[in-house]
PyMOL commands that place a pseudoatom at each C-alpha (Angstrom):
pseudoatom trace, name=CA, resn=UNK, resi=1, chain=A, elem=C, hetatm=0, pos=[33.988, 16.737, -12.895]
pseudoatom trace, name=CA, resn=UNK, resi=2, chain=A, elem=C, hetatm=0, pos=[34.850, 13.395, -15.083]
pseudoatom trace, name=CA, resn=UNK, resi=3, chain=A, elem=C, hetatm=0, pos=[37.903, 12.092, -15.547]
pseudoatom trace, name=CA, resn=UNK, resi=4, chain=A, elem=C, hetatm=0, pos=[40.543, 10.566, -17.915]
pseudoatom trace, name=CA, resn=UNK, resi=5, chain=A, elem=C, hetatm=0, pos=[39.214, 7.170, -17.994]
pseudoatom trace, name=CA, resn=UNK, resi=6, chain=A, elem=C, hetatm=0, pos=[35.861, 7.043, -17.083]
pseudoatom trace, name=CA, resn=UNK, resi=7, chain=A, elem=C, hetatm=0, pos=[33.245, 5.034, -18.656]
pseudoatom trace, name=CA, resn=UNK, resi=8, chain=A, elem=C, hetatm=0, pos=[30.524, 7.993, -19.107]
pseudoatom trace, name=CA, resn=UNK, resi=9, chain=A, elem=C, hetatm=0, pos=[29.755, 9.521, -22.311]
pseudoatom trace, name=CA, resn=UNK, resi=10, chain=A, elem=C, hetatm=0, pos=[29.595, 13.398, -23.238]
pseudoatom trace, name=CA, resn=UNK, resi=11, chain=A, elem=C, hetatm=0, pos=[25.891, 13.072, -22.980]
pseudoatom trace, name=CA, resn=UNK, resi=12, chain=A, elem=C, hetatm=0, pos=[26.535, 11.231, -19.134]
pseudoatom trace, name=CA, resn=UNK, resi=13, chain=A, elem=C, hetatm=0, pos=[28.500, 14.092, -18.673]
pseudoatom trace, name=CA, resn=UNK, resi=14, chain=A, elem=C, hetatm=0, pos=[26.531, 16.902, -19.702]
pseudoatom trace, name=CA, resn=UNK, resi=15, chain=A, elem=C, hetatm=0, pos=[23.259, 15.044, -17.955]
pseudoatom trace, name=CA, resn=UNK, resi=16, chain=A, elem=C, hetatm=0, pos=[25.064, 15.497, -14.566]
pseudoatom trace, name=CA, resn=UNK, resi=17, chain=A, elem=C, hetatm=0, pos=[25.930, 19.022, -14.968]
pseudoatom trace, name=CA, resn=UNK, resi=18, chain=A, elem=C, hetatm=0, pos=[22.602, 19.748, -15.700]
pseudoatom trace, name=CA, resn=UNK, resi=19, chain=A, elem=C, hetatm=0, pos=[21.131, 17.488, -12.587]
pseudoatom trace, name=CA, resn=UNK, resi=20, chain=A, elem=C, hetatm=0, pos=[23.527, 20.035, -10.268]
pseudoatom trace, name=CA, resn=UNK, resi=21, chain=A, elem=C, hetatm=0, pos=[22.232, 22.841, -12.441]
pseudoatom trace, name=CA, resn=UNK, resi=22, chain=A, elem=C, hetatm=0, pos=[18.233, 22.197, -11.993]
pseudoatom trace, name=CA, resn=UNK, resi=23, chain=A, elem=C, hetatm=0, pos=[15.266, 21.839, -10.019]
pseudoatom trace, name=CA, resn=UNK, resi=24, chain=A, elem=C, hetatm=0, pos=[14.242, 18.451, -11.297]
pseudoatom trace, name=CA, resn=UNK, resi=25, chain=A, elem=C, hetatm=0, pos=[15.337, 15.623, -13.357]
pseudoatom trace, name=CA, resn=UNK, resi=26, chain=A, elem=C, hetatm=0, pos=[12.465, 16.755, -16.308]
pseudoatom trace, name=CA, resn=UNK, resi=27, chain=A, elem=C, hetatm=0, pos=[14.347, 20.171, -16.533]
pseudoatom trace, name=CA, resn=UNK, resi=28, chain=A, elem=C, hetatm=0, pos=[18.022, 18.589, -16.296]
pseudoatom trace, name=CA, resn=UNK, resi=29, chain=A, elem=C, hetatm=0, pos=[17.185, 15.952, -19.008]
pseudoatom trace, name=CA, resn=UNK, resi=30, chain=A, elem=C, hetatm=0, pos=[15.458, 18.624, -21.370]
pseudoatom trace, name=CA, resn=UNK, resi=31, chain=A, elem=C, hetatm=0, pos=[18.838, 20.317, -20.231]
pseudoatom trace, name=CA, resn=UNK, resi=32, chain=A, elem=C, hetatm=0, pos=[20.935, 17.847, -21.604]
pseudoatom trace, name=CA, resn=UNK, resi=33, chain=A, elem=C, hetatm=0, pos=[19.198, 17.054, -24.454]
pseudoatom trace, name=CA, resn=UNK, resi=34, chain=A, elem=C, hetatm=0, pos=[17.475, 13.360, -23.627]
pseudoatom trace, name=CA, resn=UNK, resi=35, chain=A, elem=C, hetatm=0, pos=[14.845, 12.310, -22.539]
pseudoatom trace, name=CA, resn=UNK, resi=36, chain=A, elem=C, hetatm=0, pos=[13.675, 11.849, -18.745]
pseudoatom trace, name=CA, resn=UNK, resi=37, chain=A, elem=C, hetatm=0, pos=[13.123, 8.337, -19.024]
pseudoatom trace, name=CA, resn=UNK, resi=38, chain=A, elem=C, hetatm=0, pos=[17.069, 7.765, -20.569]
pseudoatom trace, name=CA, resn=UNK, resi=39, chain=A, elem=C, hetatm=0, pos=[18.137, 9.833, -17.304]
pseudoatom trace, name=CA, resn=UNK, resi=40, chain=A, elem=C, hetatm=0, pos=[16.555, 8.112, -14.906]
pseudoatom trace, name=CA, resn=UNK, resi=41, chain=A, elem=C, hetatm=0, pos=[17.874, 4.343, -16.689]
pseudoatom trace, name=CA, resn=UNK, resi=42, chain=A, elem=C, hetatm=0, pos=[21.540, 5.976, -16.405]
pseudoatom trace, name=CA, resn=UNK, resi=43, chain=A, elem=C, hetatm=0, pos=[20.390, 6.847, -12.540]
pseudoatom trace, name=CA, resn=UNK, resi=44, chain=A, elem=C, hetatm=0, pos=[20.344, 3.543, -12.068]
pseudoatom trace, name=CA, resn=UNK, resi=45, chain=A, elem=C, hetatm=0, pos=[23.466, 2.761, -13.724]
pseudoatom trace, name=CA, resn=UNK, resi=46, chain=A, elem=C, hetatm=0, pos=[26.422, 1.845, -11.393]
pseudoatom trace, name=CA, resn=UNK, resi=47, chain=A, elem=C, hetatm=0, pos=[29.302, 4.095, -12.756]
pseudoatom trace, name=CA, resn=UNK, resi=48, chain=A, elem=C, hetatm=0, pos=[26.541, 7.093, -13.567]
pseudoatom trace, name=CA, resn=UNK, resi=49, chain=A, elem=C, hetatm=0, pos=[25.662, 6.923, -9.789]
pseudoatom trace, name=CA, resn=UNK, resi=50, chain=A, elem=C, hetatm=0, pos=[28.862, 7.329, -8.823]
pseudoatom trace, name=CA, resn=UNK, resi=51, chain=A, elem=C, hetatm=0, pos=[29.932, 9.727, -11.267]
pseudoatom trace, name=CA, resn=UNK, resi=52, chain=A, elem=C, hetatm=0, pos=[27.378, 12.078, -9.808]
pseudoatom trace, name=CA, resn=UNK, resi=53, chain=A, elem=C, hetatm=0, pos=[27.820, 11.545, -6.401]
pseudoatom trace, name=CA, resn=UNK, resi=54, chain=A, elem=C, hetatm=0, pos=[30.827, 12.210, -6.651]
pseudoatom trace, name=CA, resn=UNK, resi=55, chain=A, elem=C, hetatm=0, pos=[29.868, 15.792, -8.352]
pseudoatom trace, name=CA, resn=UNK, resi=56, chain=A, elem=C, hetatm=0, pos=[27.847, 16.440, -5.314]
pseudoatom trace, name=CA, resn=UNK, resi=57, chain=A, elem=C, hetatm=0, pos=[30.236, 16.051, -3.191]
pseudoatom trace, name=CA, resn=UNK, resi=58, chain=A, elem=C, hetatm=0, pos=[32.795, 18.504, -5.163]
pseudoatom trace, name=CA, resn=UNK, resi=59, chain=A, elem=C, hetatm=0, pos=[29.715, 20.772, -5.275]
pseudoatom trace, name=CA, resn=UNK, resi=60, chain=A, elem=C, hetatm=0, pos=[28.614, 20.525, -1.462]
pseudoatom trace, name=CA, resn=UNK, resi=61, chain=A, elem=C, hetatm=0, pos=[32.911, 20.505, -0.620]
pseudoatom trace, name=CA, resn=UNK, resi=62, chain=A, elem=C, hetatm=0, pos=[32.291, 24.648, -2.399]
pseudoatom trace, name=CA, resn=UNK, resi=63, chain=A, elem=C, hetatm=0, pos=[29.381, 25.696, -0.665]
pseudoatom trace, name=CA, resn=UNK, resi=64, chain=A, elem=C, hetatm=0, pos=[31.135, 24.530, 2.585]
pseudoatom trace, name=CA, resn=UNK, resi=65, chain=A, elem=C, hetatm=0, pos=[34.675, 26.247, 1.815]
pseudoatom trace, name=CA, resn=UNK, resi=66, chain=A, elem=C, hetatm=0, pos=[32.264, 29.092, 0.957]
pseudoatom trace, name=CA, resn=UNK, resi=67, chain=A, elem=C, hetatm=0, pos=[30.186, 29.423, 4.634]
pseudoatom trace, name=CA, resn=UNK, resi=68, chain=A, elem=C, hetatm=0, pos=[34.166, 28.604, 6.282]
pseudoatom trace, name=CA, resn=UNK, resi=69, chain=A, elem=C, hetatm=0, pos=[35.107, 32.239, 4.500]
pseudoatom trace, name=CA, resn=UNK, resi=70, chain=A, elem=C, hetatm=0, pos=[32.151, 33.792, 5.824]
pseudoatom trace, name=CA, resn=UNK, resi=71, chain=A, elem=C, hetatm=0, pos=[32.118, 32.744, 9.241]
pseudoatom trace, name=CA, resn=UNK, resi=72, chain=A, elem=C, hetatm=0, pos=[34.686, 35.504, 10.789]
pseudoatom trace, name=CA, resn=UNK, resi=73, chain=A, elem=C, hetatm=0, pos=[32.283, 38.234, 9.675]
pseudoatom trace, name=CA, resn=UNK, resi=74, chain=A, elem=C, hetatm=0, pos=[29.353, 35.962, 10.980]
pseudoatom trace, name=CA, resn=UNK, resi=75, chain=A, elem=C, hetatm=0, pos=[30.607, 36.141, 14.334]
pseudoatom trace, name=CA, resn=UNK, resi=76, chain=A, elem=C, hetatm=0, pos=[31.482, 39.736, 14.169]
pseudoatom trace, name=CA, resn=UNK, resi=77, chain=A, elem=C, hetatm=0, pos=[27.787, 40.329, 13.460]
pseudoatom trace, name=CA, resn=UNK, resi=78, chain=A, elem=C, hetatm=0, pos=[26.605, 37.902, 16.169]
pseudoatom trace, name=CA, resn=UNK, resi=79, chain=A, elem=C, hetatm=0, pos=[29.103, 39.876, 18.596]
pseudoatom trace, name=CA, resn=UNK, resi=80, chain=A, elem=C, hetatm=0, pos=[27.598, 42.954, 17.541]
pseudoatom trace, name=CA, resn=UNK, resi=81, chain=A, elem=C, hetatm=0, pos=[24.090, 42.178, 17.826]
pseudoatom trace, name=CA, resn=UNK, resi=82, chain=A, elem=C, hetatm=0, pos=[24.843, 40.842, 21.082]
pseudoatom trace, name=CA, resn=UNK, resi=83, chain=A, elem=C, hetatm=0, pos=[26.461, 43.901, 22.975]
pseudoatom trace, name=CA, resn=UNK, resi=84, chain=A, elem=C, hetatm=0, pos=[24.290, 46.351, 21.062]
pseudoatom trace, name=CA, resn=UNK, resi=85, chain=A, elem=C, hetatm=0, pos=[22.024, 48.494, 23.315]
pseudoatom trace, name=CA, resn=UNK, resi=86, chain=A, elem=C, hetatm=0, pos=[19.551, 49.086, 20.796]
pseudoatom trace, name=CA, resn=UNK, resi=87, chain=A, elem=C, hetatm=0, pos=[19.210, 45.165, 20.403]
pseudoatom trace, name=CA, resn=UNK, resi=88, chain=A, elem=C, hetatm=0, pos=[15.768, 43.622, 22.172]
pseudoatom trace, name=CA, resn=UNK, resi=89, chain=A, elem=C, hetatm=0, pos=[16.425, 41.212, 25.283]
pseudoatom trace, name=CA, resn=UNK, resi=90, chain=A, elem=C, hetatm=0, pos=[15.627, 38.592, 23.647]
pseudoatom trace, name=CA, resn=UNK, resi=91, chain=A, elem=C, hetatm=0, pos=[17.871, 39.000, 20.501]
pseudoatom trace, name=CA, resn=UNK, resi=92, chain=A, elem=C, hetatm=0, pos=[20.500, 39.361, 22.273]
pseudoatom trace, name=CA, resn=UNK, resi=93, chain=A, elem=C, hetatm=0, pos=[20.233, 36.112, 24.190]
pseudoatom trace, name=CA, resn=UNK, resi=94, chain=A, elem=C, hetatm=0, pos=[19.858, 34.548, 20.910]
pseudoatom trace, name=CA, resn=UNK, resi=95, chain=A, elem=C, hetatm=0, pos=[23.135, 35.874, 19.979]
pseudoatom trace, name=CA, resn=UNK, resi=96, chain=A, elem=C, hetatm=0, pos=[24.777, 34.968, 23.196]
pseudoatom trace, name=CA, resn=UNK, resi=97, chain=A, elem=C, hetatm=0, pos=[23.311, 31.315, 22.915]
pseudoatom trace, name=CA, resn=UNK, resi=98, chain=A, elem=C, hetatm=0, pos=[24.533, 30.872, 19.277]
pseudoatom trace, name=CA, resn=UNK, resi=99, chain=A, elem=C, hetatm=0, pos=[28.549, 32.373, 20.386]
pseudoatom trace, name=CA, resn=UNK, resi=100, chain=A, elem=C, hetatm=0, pos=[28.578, 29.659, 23.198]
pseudoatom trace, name=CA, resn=UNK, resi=101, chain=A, elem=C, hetatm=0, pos=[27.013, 26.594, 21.074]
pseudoatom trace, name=CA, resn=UNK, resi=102, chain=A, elem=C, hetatm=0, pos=[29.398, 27.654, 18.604]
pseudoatom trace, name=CA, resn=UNK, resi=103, chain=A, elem=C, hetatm=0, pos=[32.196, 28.349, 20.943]
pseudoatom trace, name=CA, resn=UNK, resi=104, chain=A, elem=C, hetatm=0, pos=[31.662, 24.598, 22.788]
pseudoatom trace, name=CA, resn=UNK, resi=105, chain=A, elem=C, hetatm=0, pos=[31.374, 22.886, 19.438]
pseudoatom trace, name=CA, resn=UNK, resi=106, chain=A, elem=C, hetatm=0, pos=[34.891, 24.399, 18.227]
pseudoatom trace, name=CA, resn=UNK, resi=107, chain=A, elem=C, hetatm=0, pos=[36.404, 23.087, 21.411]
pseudoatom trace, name=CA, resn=UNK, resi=108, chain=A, elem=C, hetatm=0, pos=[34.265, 19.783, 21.270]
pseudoatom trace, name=CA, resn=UNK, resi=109, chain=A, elem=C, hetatm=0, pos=[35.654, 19.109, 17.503]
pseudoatom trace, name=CA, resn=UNK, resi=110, chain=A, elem=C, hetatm=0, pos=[39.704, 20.494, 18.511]
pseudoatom trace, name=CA, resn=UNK, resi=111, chain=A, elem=C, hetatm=0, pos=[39.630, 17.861, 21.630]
pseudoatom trace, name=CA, resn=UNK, resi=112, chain=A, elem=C, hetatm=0, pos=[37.966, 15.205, 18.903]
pseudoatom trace, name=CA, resn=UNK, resi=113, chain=A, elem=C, hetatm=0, pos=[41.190, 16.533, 16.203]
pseudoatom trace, name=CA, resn=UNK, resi=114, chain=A, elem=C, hetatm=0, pos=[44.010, 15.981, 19.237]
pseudoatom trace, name=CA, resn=UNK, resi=115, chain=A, elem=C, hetatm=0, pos=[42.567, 12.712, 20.543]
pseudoatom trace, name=CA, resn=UNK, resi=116, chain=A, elem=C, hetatm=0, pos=[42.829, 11.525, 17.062]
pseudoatom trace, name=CA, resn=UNK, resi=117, chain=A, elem=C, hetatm=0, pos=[45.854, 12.649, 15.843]
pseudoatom trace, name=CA, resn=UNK, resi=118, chain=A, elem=C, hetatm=0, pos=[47.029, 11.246, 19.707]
pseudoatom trace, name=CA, resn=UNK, resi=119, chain=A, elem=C, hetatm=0, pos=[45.822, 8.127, 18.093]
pseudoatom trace, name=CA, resn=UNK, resi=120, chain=A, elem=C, hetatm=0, pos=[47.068, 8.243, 14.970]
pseudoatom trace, name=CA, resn=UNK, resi=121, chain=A, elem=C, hetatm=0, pos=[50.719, 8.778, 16.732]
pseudoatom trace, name=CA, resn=UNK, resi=122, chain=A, elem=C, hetatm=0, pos=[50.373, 5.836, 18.828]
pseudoatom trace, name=CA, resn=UNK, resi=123, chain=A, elem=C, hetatm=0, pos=[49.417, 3.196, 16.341]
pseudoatom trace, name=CA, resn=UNK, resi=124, chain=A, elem=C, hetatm=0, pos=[52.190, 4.307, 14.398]
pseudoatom trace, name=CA, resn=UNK, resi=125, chain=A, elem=C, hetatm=0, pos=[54.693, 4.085, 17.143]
pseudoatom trace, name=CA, resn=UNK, resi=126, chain=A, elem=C, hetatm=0, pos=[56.653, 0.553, 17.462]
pseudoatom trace, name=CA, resn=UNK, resi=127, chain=A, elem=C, hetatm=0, pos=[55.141, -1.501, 21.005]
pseudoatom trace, name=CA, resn=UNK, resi=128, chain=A, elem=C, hetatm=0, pos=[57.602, -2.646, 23.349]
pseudoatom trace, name=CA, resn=UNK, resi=129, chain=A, elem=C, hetatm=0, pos=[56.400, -6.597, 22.455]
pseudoatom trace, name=CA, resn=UNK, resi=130, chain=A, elem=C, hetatm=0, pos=[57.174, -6.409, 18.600]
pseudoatom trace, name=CA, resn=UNK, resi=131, chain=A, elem=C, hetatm=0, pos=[61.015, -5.193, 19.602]
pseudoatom trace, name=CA, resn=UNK, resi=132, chain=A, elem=C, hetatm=0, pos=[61.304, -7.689, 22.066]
pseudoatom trace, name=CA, resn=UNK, resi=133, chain=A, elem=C, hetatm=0, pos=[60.594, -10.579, 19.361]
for i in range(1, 133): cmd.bond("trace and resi %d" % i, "trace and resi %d" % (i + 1))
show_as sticks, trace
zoom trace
């Protein structure tokens, strides 16, 4: 979570495990062994903020990897719902409606990916007026 030269203590450390860990910053302090009122003054703190951000992101980056793995038997299900006979009408539209919003955003965010990798390739790429100089 911290690294090699950062500027928090152990107790800095430990107080942002615990504020991933619980429901409010009362129970993460009594956690981490301080009190609330030291917590929130190293909230405020610069380094501490960003420190713990940057936790959250690691923490949020899991969860997400963590849906990603799921999603092939998510769309199995949604597949299966779908064509099911025993499924009500409306259920099943559901299902449909959720494949094709999902379907469009895939292709929506591959066109984004190409156009800027396209990009990427073309401001990379030498222009006629900087060989001509």
């Amino acid at each position: 979570m911290v690294g090699h030269g950062s500027k928090l203590n152990r107790k800095m450390e430990d107080a942002i495990a615990a504020l991933l860990t619980h429901r409010s910053i009362e129970e993460a302090a009594k956690a981490a062994g301080i009190g609330t009122q030291t917590l929130m003054r190293w909230m405020k703190l610069p380094e501490f903020e960003s420190q713990y951000r940057k936790a959250r992101r690691m923490v949020f980056r899991q969860s997400t990897a963590r849906l990603q793995q799921a999603s092939g038997a998510a769309a199995t299900t949604l597949a299966k719902v779908m064509i099911d006979p025993a499924t009500p009408p409306a259920v099943k539209v559901r299902a449909a409606e959720c494949i094709l919003n999902h379907g469009l955003k895939a292709i929506e965010v591959e066109d984004i990916d190409a156009r800027v990798t396209d990009l990427e390739q073309a401001s990379q790429q030498p222009k006629e007026s900087d060989w001509n100089r």
